[in-house]
ZALUM-630204 format. One line per field, with one value per atom (N, C-alpha, C): residue number from 1; atom name; y, x, z. Coordinates in Angstrom, 1 decimal. Layout:
pos = [NUM/...]
site = [CA/...]
v = [Y/...]
u = [X/...]
w = [Z/...]
***
This chain:
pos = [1/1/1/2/2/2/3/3/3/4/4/4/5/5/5/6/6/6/7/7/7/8/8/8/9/9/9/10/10/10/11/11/11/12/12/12/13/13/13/14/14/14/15/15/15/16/16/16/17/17/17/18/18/18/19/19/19/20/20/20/21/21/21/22/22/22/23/23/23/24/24/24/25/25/25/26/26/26/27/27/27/28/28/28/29/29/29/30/30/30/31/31/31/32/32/32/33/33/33/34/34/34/35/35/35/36/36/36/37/37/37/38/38/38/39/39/39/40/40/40/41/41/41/42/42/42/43/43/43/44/44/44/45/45/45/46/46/46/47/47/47/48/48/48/49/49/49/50/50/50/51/51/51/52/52/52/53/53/53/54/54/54/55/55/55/56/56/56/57/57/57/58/58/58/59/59/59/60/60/60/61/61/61/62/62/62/63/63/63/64/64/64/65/65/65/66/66/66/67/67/67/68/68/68/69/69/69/70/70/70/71/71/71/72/72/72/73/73/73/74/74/74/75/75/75/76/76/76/77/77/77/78/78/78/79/79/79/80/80/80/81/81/81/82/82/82/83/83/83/84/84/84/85/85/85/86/86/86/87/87/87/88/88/88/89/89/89/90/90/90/91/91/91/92/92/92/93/93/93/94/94/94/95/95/95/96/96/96/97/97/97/98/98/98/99/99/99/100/100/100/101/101/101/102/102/102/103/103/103/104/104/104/105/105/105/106/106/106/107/107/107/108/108/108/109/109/109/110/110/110/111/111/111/112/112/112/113/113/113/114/114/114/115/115/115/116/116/116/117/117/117/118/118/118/119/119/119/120/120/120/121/121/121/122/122/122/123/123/123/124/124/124/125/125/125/126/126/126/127/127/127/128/128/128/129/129/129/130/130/130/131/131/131/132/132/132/133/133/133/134/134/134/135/135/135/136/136/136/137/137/137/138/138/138/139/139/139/140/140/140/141/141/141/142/142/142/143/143/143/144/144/144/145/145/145/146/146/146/147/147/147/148/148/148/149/149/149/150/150/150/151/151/151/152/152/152/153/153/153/154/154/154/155/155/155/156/156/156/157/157/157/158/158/158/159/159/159/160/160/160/161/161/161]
site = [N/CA/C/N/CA/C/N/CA/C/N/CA/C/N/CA/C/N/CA/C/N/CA/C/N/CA/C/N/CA/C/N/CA/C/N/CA/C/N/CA/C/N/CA/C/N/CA/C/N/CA/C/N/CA/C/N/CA/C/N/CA/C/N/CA/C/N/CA/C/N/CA/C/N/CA/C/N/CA/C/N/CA/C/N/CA/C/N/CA/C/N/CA/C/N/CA/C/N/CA/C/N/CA/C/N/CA/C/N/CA/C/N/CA/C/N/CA/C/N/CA/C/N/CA/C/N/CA/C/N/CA/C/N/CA/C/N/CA/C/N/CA/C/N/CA/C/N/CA/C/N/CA/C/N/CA/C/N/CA/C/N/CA/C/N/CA/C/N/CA/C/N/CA/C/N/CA/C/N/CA/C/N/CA/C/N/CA/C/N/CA/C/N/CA/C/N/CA/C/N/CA/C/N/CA/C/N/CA/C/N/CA/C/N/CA/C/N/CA/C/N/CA/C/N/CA/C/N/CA/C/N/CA/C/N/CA/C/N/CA/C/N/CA/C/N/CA/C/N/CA/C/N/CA/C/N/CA/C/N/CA/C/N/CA/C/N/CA/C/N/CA/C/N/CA/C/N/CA/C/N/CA/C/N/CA/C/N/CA/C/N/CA/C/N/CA/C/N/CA/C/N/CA/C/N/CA/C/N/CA/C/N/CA/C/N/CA/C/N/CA/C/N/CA/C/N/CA/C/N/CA/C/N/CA/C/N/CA/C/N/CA/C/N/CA/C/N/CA/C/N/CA/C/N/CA/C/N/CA/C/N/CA/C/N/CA/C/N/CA/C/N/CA/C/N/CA/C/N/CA/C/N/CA/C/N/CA/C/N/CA/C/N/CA/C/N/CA/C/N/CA/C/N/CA/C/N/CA/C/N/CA/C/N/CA/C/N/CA/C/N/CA/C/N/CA/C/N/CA/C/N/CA/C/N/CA/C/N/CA/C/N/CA/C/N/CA/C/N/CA/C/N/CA/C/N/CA/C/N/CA/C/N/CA/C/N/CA/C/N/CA/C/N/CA/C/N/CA/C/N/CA/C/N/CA/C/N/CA/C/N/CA/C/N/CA/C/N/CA/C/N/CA/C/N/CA/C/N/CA/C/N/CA/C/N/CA/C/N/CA/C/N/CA/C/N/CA/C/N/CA/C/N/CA/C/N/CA/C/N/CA/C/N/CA/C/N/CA/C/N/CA/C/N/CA/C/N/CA/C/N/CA/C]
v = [-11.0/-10.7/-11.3/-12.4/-13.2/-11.9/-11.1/-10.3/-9.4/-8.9/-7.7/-8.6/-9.5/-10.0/-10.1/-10.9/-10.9/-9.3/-8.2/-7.1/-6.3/-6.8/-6.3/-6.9/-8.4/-9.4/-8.5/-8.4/-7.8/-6.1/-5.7/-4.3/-4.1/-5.4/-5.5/-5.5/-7.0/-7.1/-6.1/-5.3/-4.4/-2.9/-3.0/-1.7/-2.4/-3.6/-4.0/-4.0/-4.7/-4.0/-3.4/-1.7/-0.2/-0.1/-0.7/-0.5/-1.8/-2.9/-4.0/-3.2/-3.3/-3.2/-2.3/-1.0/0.0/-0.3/-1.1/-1.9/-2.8/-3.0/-4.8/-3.9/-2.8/-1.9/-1.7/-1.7/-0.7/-2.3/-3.3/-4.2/-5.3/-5.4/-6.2/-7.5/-8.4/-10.2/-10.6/-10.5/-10.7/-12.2/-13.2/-14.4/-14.6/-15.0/-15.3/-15.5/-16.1/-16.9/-16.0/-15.5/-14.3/-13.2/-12.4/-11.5/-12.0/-13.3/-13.6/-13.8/-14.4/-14.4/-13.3/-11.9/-10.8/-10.0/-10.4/-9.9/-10.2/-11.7/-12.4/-12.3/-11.6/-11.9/-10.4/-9.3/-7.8/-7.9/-8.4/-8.2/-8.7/-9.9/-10.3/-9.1/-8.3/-7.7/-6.4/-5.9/-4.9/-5.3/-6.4/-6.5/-6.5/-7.0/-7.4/-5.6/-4.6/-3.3/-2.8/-2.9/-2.7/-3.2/-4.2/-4.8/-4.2/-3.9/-4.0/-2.2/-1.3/0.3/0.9/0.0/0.3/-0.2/-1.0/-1.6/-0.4/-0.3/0.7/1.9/2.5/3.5/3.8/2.4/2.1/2.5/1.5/1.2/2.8/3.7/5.0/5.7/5.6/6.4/5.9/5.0/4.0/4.9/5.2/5.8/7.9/7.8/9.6/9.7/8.6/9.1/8.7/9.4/9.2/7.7/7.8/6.4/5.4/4.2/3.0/3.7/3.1/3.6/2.6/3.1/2.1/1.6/1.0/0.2/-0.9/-1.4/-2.8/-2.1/-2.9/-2.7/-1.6/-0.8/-0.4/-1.4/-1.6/-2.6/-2.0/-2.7/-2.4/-2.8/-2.3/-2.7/-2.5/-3.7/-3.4/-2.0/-1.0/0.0/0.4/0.6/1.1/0.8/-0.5/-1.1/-1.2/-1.1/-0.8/-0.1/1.2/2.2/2.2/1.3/1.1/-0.2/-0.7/-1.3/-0.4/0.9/1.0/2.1/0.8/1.4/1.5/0.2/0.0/0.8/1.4/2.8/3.5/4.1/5.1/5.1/4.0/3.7/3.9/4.1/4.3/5.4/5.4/6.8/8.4/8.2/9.0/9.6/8.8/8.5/9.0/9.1/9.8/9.8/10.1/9.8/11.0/12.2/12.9/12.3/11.7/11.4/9.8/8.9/7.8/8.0/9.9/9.9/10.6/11.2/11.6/10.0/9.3/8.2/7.4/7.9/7.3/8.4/9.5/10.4/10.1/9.9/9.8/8.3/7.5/6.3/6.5/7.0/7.6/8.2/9.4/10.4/9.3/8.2/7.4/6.4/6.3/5.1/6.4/7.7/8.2/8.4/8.4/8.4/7.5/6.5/5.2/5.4/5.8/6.1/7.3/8.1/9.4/9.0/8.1/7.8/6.9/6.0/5.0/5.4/6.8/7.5/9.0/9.2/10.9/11.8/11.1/12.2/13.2/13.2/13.9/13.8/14.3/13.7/14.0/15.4/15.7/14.8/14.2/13.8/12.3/11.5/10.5/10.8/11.5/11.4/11.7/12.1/12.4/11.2/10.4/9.1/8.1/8.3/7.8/7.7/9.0/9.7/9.2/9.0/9.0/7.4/6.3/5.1/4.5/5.3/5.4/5.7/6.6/7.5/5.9/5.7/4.8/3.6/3.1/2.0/2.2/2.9/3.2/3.5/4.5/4.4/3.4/1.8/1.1/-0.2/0.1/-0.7/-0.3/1.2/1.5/1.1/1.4/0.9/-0.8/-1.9/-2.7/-2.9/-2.4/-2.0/-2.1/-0.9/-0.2/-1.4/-2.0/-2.9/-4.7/-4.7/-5.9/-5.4/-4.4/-4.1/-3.8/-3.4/-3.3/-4.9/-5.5/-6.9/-8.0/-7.8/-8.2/-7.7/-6.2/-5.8/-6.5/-7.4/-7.8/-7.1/-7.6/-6.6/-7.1/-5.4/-6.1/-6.4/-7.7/-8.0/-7.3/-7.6/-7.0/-6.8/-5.9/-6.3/-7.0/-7.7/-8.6/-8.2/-8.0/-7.6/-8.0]
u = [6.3/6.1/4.9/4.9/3.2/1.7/2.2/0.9/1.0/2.0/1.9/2.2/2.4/1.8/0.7/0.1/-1.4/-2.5/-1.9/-2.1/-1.4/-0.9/0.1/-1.2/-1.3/-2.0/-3.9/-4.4/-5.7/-6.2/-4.4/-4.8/-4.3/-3.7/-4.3/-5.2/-5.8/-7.1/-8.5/-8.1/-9.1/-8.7/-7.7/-7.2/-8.0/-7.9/-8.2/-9.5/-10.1/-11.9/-12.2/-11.8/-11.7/-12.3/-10.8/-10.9/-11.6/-11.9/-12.6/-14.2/-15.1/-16.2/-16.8/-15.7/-17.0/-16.8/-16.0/-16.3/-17.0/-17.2/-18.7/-20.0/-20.2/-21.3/-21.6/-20.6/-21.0/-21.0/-20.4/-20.7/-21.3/-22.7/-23.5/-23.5/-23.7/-23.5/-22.2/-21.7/-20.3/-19.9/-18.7/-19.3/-18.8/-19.0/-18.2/-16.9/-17.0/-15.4/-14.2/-14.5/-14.0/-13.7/-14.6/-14.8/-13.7/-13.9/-13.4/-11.5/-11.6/-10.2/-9.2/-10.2/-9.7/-9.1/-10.5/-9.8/-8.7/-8.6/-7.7/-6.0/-6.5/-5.4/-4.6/-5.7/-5.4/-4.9/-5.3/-5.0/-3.5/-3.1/-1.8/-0.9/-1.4/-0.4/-0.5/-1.3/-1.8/-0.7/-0.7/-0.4/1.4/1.7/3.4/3.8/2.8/3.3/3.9/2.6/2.8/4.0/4.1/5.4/6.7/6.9/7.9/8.2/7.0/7.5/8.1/8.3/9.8/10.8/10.9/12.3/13.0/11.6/12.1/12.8/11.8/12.8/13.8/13.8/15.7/16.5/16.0/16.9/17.3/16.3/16.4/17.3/17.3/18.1/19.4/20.0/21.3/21.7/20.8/21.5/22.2/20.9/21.4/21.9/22.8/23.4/24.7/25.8/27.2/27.4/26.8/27.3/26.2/26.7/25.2/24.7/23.3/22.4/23.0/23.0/23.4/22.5/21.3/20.3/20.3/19.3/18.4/17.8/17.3/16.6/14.7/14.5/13.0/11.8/11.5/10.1/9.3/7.7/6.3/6.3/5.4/5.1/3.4/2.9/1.5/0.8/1.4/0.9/1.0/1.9/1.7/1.1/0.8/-0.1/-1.3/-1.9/-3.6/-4.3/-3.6/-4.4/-4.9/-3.5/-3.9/-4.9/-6.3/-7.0/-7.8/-8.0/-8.8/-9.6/-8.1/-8.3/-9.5/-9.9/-11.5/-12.3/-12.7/-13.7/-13.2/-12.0/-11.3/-11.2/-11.0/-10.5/-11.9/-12.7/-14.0/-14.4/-13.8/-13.7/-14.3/-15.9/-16.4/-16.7/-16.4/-16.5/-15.3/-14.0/-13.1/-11.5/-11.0/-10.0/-8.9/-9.0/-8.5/-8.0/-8.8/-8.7/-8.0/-8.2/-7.1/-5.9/-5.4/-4.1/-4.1/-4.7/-4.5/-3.6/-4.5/-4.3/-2.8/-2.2/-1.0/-0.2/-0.5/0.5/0.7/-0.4/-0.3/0.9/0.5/1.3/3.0/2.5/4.0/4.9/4.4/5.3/5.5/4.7/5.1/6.2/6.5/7.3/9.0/8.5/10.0/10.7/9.7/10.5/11.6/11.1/12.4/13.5/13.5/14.1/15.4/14.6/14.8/16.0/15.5/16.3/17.8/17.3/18.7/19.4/19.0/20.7/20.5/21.3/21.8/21.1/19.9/19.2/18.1/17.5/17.1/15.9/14.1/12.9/12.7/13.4/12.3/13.2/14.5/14.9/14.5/14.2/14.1/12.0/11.4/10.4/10.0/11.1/11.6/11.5/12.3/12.4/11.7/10.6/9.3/8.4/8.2/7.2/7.7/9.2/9.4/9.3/9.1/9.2/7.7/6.7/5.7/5.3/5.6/5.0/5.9/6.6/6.7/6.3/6.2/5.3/4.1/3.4/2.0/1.6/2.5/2.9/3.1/3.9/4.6/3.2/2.2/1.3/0.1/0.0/-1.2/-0.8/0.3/0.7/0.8/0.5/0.4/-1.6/-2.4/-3.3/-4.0/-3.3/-4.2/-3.4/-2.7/-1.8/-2.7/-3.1/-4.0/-5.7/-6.2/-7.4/-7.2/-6.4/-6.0/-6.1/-5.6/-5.1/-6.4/-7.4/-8.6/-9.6/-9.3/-10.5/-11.5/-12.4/-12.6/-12.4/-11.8/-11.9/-12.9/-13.3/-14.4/-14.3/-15.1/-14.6/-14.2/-13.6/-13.5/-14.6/-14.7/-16.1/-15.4/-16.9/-16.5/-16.7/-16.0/-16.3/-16.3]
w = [15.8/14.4/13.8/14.1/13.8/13.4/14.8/15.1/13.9/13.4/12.4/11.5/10.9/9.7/9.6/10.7/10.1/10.6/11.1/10.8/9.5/8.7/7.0/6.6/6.8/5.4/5.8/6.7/7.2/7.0/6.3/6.2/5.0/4.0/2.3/2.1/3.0/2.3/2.5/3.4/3.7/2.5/2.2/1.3/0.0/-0.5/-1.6/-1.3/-0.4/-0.4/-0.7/-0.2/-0.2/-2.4/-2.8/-4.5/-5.6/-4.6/-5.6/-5.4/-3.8/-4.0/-4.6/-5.1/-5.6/-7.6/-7.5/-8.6/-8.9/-7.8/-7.9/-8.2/-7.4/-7.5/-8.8/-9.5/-11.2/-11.8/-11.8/-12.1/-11.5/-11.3/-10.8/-11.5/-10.6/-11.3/-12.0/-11.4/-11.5/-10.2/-11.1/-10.2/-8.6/-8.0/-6.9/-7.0/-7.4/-7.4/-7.6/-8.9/-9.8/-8.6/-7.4/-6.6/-5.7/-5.1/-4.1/-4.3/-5.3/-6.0/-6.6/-6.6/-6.7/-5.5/-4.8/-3.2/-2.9/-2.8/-2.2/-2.8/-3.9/-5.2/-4.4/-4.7/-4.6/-3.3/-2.3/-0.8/-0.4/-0.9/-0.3/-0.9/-2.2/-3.4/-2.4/-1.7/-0.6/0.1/1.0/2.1/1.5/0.8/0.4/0.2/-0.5/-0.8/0.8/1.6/2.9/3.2/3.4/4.1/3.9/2.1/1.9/2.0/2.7/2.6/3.6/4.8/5.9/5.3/4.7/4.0/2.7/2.0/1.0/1.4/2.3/2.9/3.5/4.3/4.9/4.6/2.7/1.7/1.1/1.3/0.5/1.6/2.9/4.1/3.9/3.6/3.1/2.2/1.4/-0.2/0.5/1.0/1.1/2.2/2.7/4.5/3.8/4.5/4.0/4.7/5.6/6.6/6.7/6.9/7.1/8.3/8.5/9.6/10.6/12.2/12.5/13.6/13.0/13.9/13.1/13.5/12.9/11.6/10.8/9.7/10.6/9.4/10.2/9.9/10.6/10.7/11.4/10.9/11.8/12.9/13.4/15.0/14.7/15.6/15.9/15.7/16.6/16.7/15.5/15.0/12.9/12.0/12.2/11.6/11.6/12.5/13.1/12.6/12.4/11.7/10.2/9.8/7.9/8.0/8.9/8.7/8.8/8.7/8.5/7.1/6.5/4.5/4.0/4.2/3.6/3.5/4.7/4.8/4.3/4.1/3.7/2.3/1.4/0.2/-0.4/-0.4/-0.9/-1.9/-3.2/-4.0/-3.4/-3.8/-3.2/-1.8/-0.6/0.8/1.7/1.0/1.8/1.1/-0.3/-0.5/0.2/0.4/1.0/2.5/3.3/4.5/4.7/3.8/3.0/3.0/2.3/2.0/3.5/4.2/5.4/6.4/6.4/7.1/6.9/5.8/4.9/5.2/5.3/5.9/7.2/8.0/9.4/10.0/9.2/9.3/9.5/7.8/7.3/8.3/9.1/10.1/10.8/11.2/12.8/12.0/10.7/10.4/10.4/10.3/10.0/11.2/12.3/13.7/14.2/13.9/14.2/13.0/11.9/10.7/11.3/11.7/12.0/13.1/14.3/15.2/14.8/13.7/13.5/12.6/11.9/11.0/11.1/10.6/10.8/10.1/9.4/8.5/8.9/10.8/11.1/11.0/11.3/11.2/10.0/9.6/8.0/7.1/7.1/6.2/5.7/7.0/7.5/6.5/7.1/6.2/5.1/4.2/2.9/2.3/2.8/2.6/2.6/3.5/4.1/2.5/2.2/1.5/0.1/-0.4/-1.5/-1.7/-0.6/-0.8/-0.7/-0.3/-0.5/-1.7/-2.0/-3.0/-4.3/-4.6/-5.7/-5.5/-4.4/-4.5/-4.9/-4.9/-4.4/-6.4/-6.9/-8.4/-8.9/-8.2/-8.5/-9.0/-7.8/-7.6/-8.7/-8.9/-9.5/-11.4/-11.5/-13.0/-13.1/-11.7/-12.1/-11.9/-11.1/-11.8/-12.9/-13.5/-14.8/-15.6/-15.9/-16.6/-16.8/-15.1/-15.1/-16.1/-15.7/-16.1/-17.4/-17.8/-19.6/-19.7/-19.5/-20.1/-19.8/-18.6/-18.6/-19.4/-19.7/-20.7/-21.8/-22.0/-23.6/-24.6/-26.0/-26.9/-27.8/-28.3/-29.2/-30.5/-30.7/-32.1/-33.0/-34.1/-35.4/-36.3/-36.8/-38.0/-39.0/-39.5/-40.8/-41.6/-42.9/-44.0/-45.3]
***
């Protein structure tokens, strides 16, 4: 397990690269510290979404199976995780967001196989489940987001009158 944590925590912080740097670009001089602490901040917040999107889905296979699944919980493996390092390139607005969600689908299908095998709900159902635990994280993450960048915003003064 060692190995795919630090393949989770290396394929946050490469997702968060993906969405901090093409923001450094538009804002030039901007401090170190500030950059680095964003990364670092965004990447674990990357890597914990990651973590927790075989669990969510478990959790979602639990809800629409009449019966508990009856394996082990689903977890990453090396091999699943490899591929989402290679967010960064991918996460690059203009540079490939189509092929990003490609890459997230592709993940996706390899996480509903084991899903698929430890309950009764079959591959499409099993990646039903994949997709919907994805899909609200990923909503779950971007509304905390737009929520931080609201709340960093400056506002501008008031006029005086």
């Amino acid at each position: 397990m060692p190995l795919v944590m630090v393949l989770l925590l290396f394929a946050g912080l490469s997702e968060a690269a993906g969405r901090i740097l093409p923001l450094l670009a538009r804002r030039p001089g901007m401090p170190r510290t500030l950059v680095v602490g964003l990364l670092i901040g965004a990447g674990l917040v990357e890597a914990a979404v990651l973590t927790l999107w075989p669990l969510t889905a478990w959790t979602l296979a639990e809800r629409v199976t009449s019966s508990p699944p009856a394996g082990d919980t689903l977890e990453w493996t090396p091999g699943l995780v490899a591929p989402l390092l290679l967010c960064a390139v991918l996460a690059f607005p203009l540079l490939g967001p189509l092929l990003h969600l490609l890459l997230f689908v592709g993940v996706g299908s390899g996480l509903a196989g084991p899903l698929a095998a430890a309950t009764e709900l079959g591959w499409w159902g099993a990646a039903g489940c994949v997709a919907v635990a994805g899909a609200g994280l990923g909503v779950a993450v971007e509304a905390v987001r737009r929520l931080v960048v609201r709340l960093s915003t400056p506002r501008a003064p008031e006029p005086i009158s």
